[in-house]
Structure formats: structure tokens, C-alpha cells
C-alpha angles and dihedrals in degrees: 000000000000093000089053088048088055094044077056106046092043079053097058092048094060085050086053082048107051089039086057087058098047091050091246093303115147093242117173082348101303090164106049092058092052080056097049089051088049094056083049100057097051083049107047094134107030084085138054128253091249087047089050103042085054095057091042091047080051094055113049093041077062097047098041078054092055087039098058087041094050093055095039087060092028110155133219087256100047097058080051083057086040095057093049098053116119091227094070120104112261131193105279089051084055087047092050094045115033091034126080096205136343150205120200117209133200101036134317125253123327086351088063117112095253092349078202091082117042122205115186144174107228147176136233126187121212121189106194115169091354095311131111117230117194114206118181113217133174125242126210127179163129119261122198096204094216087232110343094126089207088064088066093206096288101301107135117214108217096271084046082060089043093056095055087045091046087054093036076062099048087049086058099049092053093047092234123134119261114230102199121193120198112203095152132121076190159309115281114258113233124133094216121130114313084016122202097266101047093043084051093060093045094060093047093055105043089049093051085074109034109135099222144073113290117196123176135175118195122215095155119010112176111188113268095005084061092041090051090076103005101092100110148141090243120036111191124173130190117242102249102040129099134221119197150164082235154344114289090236088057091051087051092043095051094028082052095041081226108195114242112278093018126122113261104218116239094231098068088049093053091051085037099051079045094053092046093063089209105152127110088258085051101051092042088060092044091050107230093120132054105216140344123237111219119239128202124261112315080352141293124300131210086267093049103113110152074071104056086052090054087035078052095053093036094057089044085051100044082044097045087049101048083049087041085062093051098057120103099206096091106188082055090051101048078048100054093041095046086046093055083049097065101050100242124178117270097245088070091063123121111221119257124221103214083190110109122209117206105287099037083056091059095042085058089056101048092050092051085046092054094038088064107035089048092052125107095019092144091057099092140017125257139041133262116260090251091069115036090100150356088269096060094038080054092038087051094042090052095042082057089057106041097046096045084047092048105031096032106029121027086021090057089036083059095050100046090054082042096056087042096052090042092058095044087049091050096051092053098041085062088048103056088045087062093057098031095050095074079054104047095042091056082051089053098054084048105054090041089059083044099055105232129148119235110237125266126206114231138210117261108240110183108229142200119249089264089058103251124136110265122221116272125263128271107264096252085204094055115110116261130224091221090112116042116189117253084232096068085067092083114089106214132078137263125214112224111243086231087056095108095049104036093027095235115184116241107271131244096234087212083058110033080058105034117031099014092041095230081307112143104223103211107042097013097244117170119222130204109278119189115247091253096067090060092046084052099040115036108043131071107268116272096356094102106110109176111221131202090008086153097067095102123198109244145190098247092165092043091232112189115263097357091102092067096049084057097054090045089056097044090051089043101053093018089234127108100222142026093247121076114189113187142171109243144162136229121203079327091314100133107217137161123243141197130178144179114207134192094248095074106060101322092297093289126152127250133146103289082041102054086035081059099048085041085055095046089058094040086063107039081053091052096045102034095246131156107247123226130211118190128175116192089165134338120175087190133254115353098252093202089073089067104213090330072084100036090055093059083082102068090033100055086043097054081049092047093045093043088048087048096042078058090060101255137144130259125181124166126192132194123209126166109350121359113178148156133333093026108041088047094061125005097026101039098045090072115113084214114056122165128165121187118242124288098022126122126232135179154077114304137012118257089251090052093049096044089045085051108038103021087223120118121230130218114256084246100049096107093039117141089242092060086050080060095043097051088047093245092119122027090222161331124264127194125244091239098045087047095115103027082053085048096055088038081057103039088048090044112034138061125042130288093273095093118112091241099047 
């Protein structure tokens, strides 16, 4: 009677299960079968074995029906439900199962710094030709917990982020493979040192050069928490997992403009969760994942263990093949591939070394360079200027070559015989002084009984022909009036919002945008000034040439509406995407720019956008040049690009890491509203960070935290002095020194590899 009971009870459980996927919807009687369970249950043994095992052969013939319907007509949604139950596998059932054996470091449980990330030293054992191989990896990722509160679902807190950095440091150290598992609907979003955002980027860019193999499989990939610890050589994804921009709740919420505190209807989340494609099969097509790891029926569960042995197989081949890549025996290598191909069993393998000398490790560099800056190609329409003919190709190929031959050859060459000529100068110049100095002191003695005066320098004042001192020169780094702003056209007055704390006076609406630059003159509040003021203002006059204005955002998942919206942005601003990247010029100091700006879409990221800023740095790498970053607006990554838009994150840093190991410049400056996706990887990556005053920067947007969290945040809580005060930016300039604080950086920051120094 007890093994009845269990079947039972193992048969309820799929009900539940099936319940929990179609969001508690009687569907095909669900509920009818919990209650005839439950009646079974209060009944066991008012009826006979043979009774009982009846009604229990009934009813999973019923259930394995509903089962194989369920995942014949399985919605996008429903994978996402799929993926929160607390029946799926999690990572410490992967640790337990694929794993021969394991350390966790950093703390166990609730006594874990931030028990929401796991870092671990495991083992793997490999039996190749009748012999057993132990390989030590190390494995990083979220764990949901299913129900341990201290997990918090999976969202890491920052520290949660710097542990797995601190770890991905020790791996590479050791020279061992990191197996990475994403099981996040996000980070958690809190400003506090070192702050989400900035840990983020952190990660990003410290993972886009790990010199070591980097394998990660997505459950559950929630936008900048997946990102955190997802750049990698092998992307795998279970099948029914999904990977997004973001839930489908927060599309509905934002797509349906839902009020704070309102129900969001189901409805709008289904066709939301639909419009993200966000599924494995999606993200396959789309290409921002390698390969997808087949689940059992309506996915695998914490007992399934036919799939941790596949899960097992699936991580040594993803990692054999990223090290395969590496080798530079190439006939070894074509084997080894072409045998994988064929499926053969695992006792014909040929044992591979995931140790990496020198230059596998910069072949492995250079492939995860290319994987990312080649992705999401097909997320926008046009063409970069390099490529547009055979003249530019050729223009590009010999810019490569004169300014290598100029900036890293002849230009180092200078400096070595500088530096030897300086040396030699200097010793005998010590030298002399030694046998000069008798001589000198005897002059001096001299001249004082004399009565001489020893001669000043004096300070070079230009003067007229009649010898008068003529007035000074205009400042070139003052700001000019040649761009007032369209605002200053209303004739009334506008009271600043500190003007019950710092008393400021109403202001004259011609003056505040025109004379003042949007400056409040009493307290020093910045108000909103369109793009154009800073084309006009802050760069040197006529020297702004757009580049790649012909990369266009598109609609690459056909999501429905979204087309329009385009077409209304691009006729409204006459671009074709949120990000300009121009040529320009500072006090003379070429430099290239990009910025995203509030007009297209709210500043936002998707694929033209994140190609052009790849481009910008491709090009201030090539010619030397300092490389600009500034944000008028950005409201994050375009969520209706799905993770055609996420994966602009890793693929702007790469760009970004691969521009400042060049020895390039990088300066970044915030100005209105900075949030999300951007500032958490490209943006916040840069050594140099700056946002004017009164702007906000961070993470998440006071709604999203509330909404996370429940705690209610201070007005100020994302000011720009808070950002400063948290060490995410290095300071806070002023609308009107903008330029004058631009040249200062680009004359006293960066290293000696640009072309003016």
C-alpha cells in the first residue's frame, strides 16, 4: 500500500505541475484530477490494491496524455513558468549530479557572501580508452534557492557580482576552465558601493579578457544579472529555458504604460513573453547562443538524472571545442572536430589538454573578440562606411598602415632615442655642473660685491606698436553663443524647483537658455537642454563629420508596432538611430564621439545603435584618437530587440576593452537620465566617468527598485552627487565648463599612445 501511496502521491505532483504551467487554469480538467487524488488519498484503504492500482493506472494514462499535449502547444510563457517552479533543477542539483566532487568558496548557505551567487572548485572525471582524467574547473553561478529566502531568487546583490569576479580571477590564475550557470531573472538593483551597474560592468569587462576557457549554460538569463557572468566562448541554453531583455511582466508593464501598484492583465504578459523571443529556439535563430541542450518533456526536474549526464557531456564537449579552436596542430584539431561530428562513443576520444600555452591563449582572445563584435548583425539595416567599396576598404586598409607606421613605429622609435639622448644629456649635464661649479660660485661672489642683480624672467605681455599692452585674448575654451537654445523663444518666467531651499529668484526663460545655458544662477541647477546645444557648444566650429549615418535601427523580431514607432523617430529627428558618432574637434584635439541622446527612442541601445558605437571605437583605436562617450539620455537597451538588444552589452564592451588595451582614451560623460543596460557595461566600464550636474545615473529606475526590493528610495538617491559619492563617477562638471573640463581630461588623462601627445 505504501508504494501506491507514493505513485500517488508522485501523480499529484505532476497535476500541481502542470497546474503551476498553465497559471492554475483548469485546463483539460486539471482540477478535477488534483480532487480525485485528493479523495484518494482520504480513502487509501477503503479500497482494495487492485481498486487502487486501477484508479492510479487511469490516471496517469490521463496525466502522461496532458503532459504530451501540454509540451506539443507549450507557449512562450509557459517555458518562462516553467523555468520558476520550484521543481526545476537548480545549480546545486547540477553541482551534486554532473560533478564528481566540489568546494564551495566564499562561504556556504546563508553564511555565503551574497548566498544568492555560488562560486565552487569542482571536479570532472573524464574515462577516455579505459582510463580515468581529472580536470578541476571552476563553477560560478546564480541559485535560486526554491524556497531558501536568503537566495533571493537568484538576484545577486553587487558583492554577489564581485565574488564571482574575484573567483573568475583565481580560474585564471590557475589556468583551469570556468563553467558558468545562469539561473537569474536579474541582479538586484541598489546603488550602494560598488553599486549593480558599476559591478556589472566590471564583470563584463574583466571577462571579456580572461585567458581562459569560458563556458556558460542559461535556464534562466535575466538582462544585466545574465550578462554579469554570460560573456563566454560557448554559450549553451537549456531548452526550456528563456533568455530576455526583460520579464515579460516588466514589458507589459512598460508596452501597457500600467500605473504603479496596478495589475498588470495576463493577457498583455502572454503576447508580451511571445513578442520578446525569448525561448532557446529563438535565441538559437537570432544567434546569441551557440547550441541548445535538450530537456525532457515540459523540462527537466531536480530527480532528472538521465539529463545531468547529458548536461555532463554537453559542458566537456562546449569546453573541448572552445580549447580545440585554440590548437595550433591543425590536422589534430579537423580530427577532433569531424570526430565530434559523428557521434562517436565516448571510449574513442582522444584526450583533450584545457591548458593553454601562450599563443592558444591569444587565439582564444582574438575568437571570443570576433564572436561578440560580429553578433546581432541582423539586428538593423545598412552597412558601416568601411565597407560600403572597394575605396574605403582600401582607404581603411592604408589608414591601418600609416598610422601604425607613424604612431607605433617611427613615433616609439622617437621616443627611445629621446629618452637616450635625454639620459646622456642629463649625465653630462651632472657632470659639467661638477667642474663648472668652482667656477660659478667665485662669479657669484663677484657679481653680489658688484652690485649687480641677478636676472628675472619675465612674463610675455603682446603689445600694440606704440608699445602699450594690448588687451588679452578671448578664452578659446569659453563657451560660445553661436547655438541658442529654441526654449529661450517663450516669454514668461520659470521658478527653479531649489528655490525653497536655496531661495533662488523666478527665472527670465530668454535668460535661464540663452545667457545662463539652462544654468540656474543662484543654486547652479541644470535644466534639460536639447542635443543640439551641446553639438553647437562644446566642440570646436565646423569640425563635427558625422560618420556610419547610414546604419538604421530595425525591427529585426517583427514585433508588433514597433515599426511604426521607428518610422515616427527617424521623421522626427531625421536619423536613423539613437546613437551619432562624428568626427569632432576640441581647442584643435581631434576625437571621436558618440552619443546617445533622449529624441530617438528615448536614447535607448539596440543593435545599429551598439554596431555604431563598435565602429566609433574601431576607429579612435586605428587613428589614435581619444574616444568620447556622451550620454544625453539613455533609457537603457531597447527591449523590443529581445536579446538581439541585451547582447549589445558584452559586445560594445569587448569593443571598448579591446579600444583602451590599445592605449586609448575613453571618457564617458552623463548628463539627464542614465540608466540600465548601458550604464551597466559600455558606459560603466570607463576608468574615466563624469556626469553634469543634476543629472541621474544608475541602475534601475526608482519604480523597478521599489517594485524589487519594496523599499522606498530618497528623491535624491540617484543624484549625480551620490554617483560621486559612491565612486561610480570621478566628478561633476558643470554645463557651462563642459568644454573647458573635456579639454583639462583629454590633456591630463590616458596614456602616451595618443596621436598629440
Amino acid at each position: 500500500m505504501n508504494e501506491l501511496l507514493k505513485k500517488l502521491l508522485k501523480i499529484e505532483e505532476r497535476v500541481n505541475y502542470l497546474l503551476q504551467i498553465k497559471d492554475y487554469n483548469n485546463w483539460g480538467n486539471l482540477e478535477g484530477f488534483k480532487e480525485t487524488c485528493d479523495q484518494l488519498k482520504q480513502t487509501l484503504y477503503d479500497h482494495t490494491e487492485e481498486e487502487l492500482l486501477g484508479e492510479i493506472r487511469k490516471l496517469n494514462e490521463s496525466i502522461s496524455f496532458l503532459e504530451e499535449r501540454a509540451e506539443e502547444h507549450l507557449t512562450p510563457m509557459e517555458r518562462v513558468r516553467i523555468v520558476r517552479s520550484i521543481q526545476r533543477f537548480s545549480l546545486k542539483d547540477i553541482l551534486e549530479n554532473v560533478y564528481e566532487d566540489y568546494t564551495e568558496l566564499g562561504g556556504e548557505e546563508d553564511a555565503n557572501v551574497d548566498p544568492a551567487m555560488i562560486c565552487a572548485k569542482a571536479t570532472l572525471v573524464r574515462r577516455i580508452k579505459n582510463k580515468t582524467h581529472t580536470s578541476t574547473v571552476m563553477v560560478i553561478g546564480q541559485e535560486s534557492g526554491h524556497g531558501e529566502e536568503f537566495r533571493n531568487g537568484g538576484s545577486c546583490k553587487p558583492e554577489g557580482n564581485e565574488k564571482a569576479m574575484r573567483f573568475m580571477k583565481v580560474a585564471e590564475t590557475e589556468g583551469i576552465p570556468i563553467h558558468s550557470y545562469i539561473f537569474t531573472p536579474g541582479s538586484y538593483p541598489v546603488e550602494e558601493y560598488p553599486g549593480a551597474a558599476q559591478q556589472i560592468a566590471r564583470n563584463i569587462y574583466a571577462m571579456s579578457k580572461l585567458r581562459i576557457p569560458v563556458i556558460s549554460m542559461i535556464s534562466e538569463g535575466g538582462s544585466g544579472g545574465a550578462e554579469a557572468i554570460g560573456l563566454s566562448d560557448y554559450r549553451l541554453m537549456a531548452s526550456h529555458g528563456y533568455y530576455s531583455v526583460i520579464s515579460p511582466e516588466g514589458a507589459a508593464a512598460i508596452e501597457g504604460r500600467i500605473r504603479e501598484g496596478s495589475k498588470v492583465p495576463k493577457e498583455l504578459i502572454e503576447v508580451c513573453a511571445d513578442r520578446l523571443r525569448l525561448t532557446a529556439f529563438d535565441n538559437i535563430k537570432q544567434g546569441t547562443i551557440d547550441r541548445v541542450i535538450q530537456e525532457p518533456q515540459l523540462g527537466a526536474r531536480r530527480d532528472d538524472f538521465a539529463f545531468f549526464a547529458t548536461l555532463r557531456s554537453e559542458m566537456i564537449r562546449a569546453t573541448d571545442h572552445v580549447v580545440l579552436e585554440t590548437k595550433s596542430f591543425k590536422a589534430f584539431r579537423s580530427w577532433e572536430v569531424r570526430r565530434k561530428k559523428t557521434g562517436k562513443d565516448a571510449e574513442d576520444q582522444v584526450l583533450v589538454n584545457w591548458e593553454l600555452n601562450r599563443e592558444e591563449t591569444k587565439r582564444l582572445l582574438a575568437l571570443r573578440s570576433k564572436k561578440y563584435l560580429t553578433m546581432a548583425r541582423n539586428g538593423y539595416t545598412g552597412s558601416p562606411d568601411s565597407s560600403l567599396s572597394l575605396y574605403t576598404l582600401a582607404r581603411v586598409a592604408s589608414e591601418k598602415a600609416y598610422y601604425k607606421i607613424r604612431y607605433d613605429i617611427l613615433k616609439n622609435h622617437k621616443k627611445q632615442v629621446g629618452n637616450v639622448i635625454q639620459d646622456v644629456s642629463g649625465e653630462g649635464s651632472v657632470m659639467l655642473k661638477r667642474l663648472t661649479e668652482p667656477v660659478s660660485t667665485m662669479i657669484n661672489l663677484i657679481s653680489k660685491k658688484s652690485g649687480k642683480k641677478p636676472t628675472r624672467l619675465l612674463t610675455y605681455t603682446p603689445t600694440n606698436g606704440n608699445g602699450d599692452a594690448e588687451r588679452p585674448l578671448s578664452d578659446p575654451l569659453e563657451l560660445t553663443d553661436t547655438y541658442t537654445s529654441p526654449l529661450a523663444n517663450e516669454d514668461r518666467t520659470v521658478s527653479c524647483p531649489n528655490a525653497d531651499k536655496h531661495g533662488c529668484k523666478d527665472l527670465w526663460i530668454p535668460d535661464l537658455y540663452g545667457e545662463f545655458g539652462g544654468v540656474c544662477e543662484t543654486c547652479g541647477h541644470h535644466f534639460p537642454l536639447e542635443y543640439q546645444w551641446y553639438l553647437k557648444n562644446i566642440f570646436d566650429a565646423g569640425t563635427i563629420r558625422f560618420f556610419n549615418s547610414g546604419l538604421a535601427s530595425g525591427n529585426p523580431l517583427d514585433y508588433t508596432g514597433f515599426a511604426d514607432r521607428l518610422n515616427a523617430s527617424k521623421k522626427k529627428t531625421g536619423y536613423k538611430a539613437g546613437n551619432l558618432t562624428f568626427h569632432a574637434k576640441v581647442n584643435d584635439i581631434k576625437i571621436v564621439t558618440t552619443m546617445l541622446y533622449s529624441d530617438f527612442r528615448n536614447g535607448t541601445v539596440g543593435s545599429a545603435e551598439g554596431e555604431k558605437f563598435v565602429q566609433a571605437c574601431a576607429i579612435a583605436k586605428r587613428k589614435k584618437r581619444p574616444l568620447l562617450a556622451y550620454v544625453h539620455t539613455t533609457g537603457g537597451i531597447r527591449i523590443q530587440e529581445g536579446t538581439l538588444g541585451v547582447v549589445q552589452m558584452p559586445k560594445c564592451t569587448v569593443a571598448v576593452r579591446e579600444y583602451i588595451d590599445s592605449g586609448g582614451l575613453y571618457i564617458v560623460v552623463y548628463d539627464n537620465n542614465s540608466y540600465a543596460g548601458p550604464v551597466a557595461s559600455f558606459l560603466g566600464c570607463s576608468p574615466y566617468q563624469f556626469a553634469i550636474r543634476s543629472s541621474r545615473v544608475g541602475f534601475a529606475g526608482p519604480r523597478v527598485i521599489r517594485e524589487t526590493t519594496g523599499i522606498d528610495i530618497p528623491p535624491d538617491y540617484h543624484s549625480a552627487r551620490n554617483a560621486l559619492r559612491r565612486g561610480h563617477i570621478q566628478g561633476i562638471w558643470d554645463r557651462r565648463e563642459f568644454r573647458r573640463n573635456l579639454h583639462k581630461a583629454l590633456q591630463t588623462m590616458g596614456s602616451p599612445h595618443l596621436y598629440y601627445r
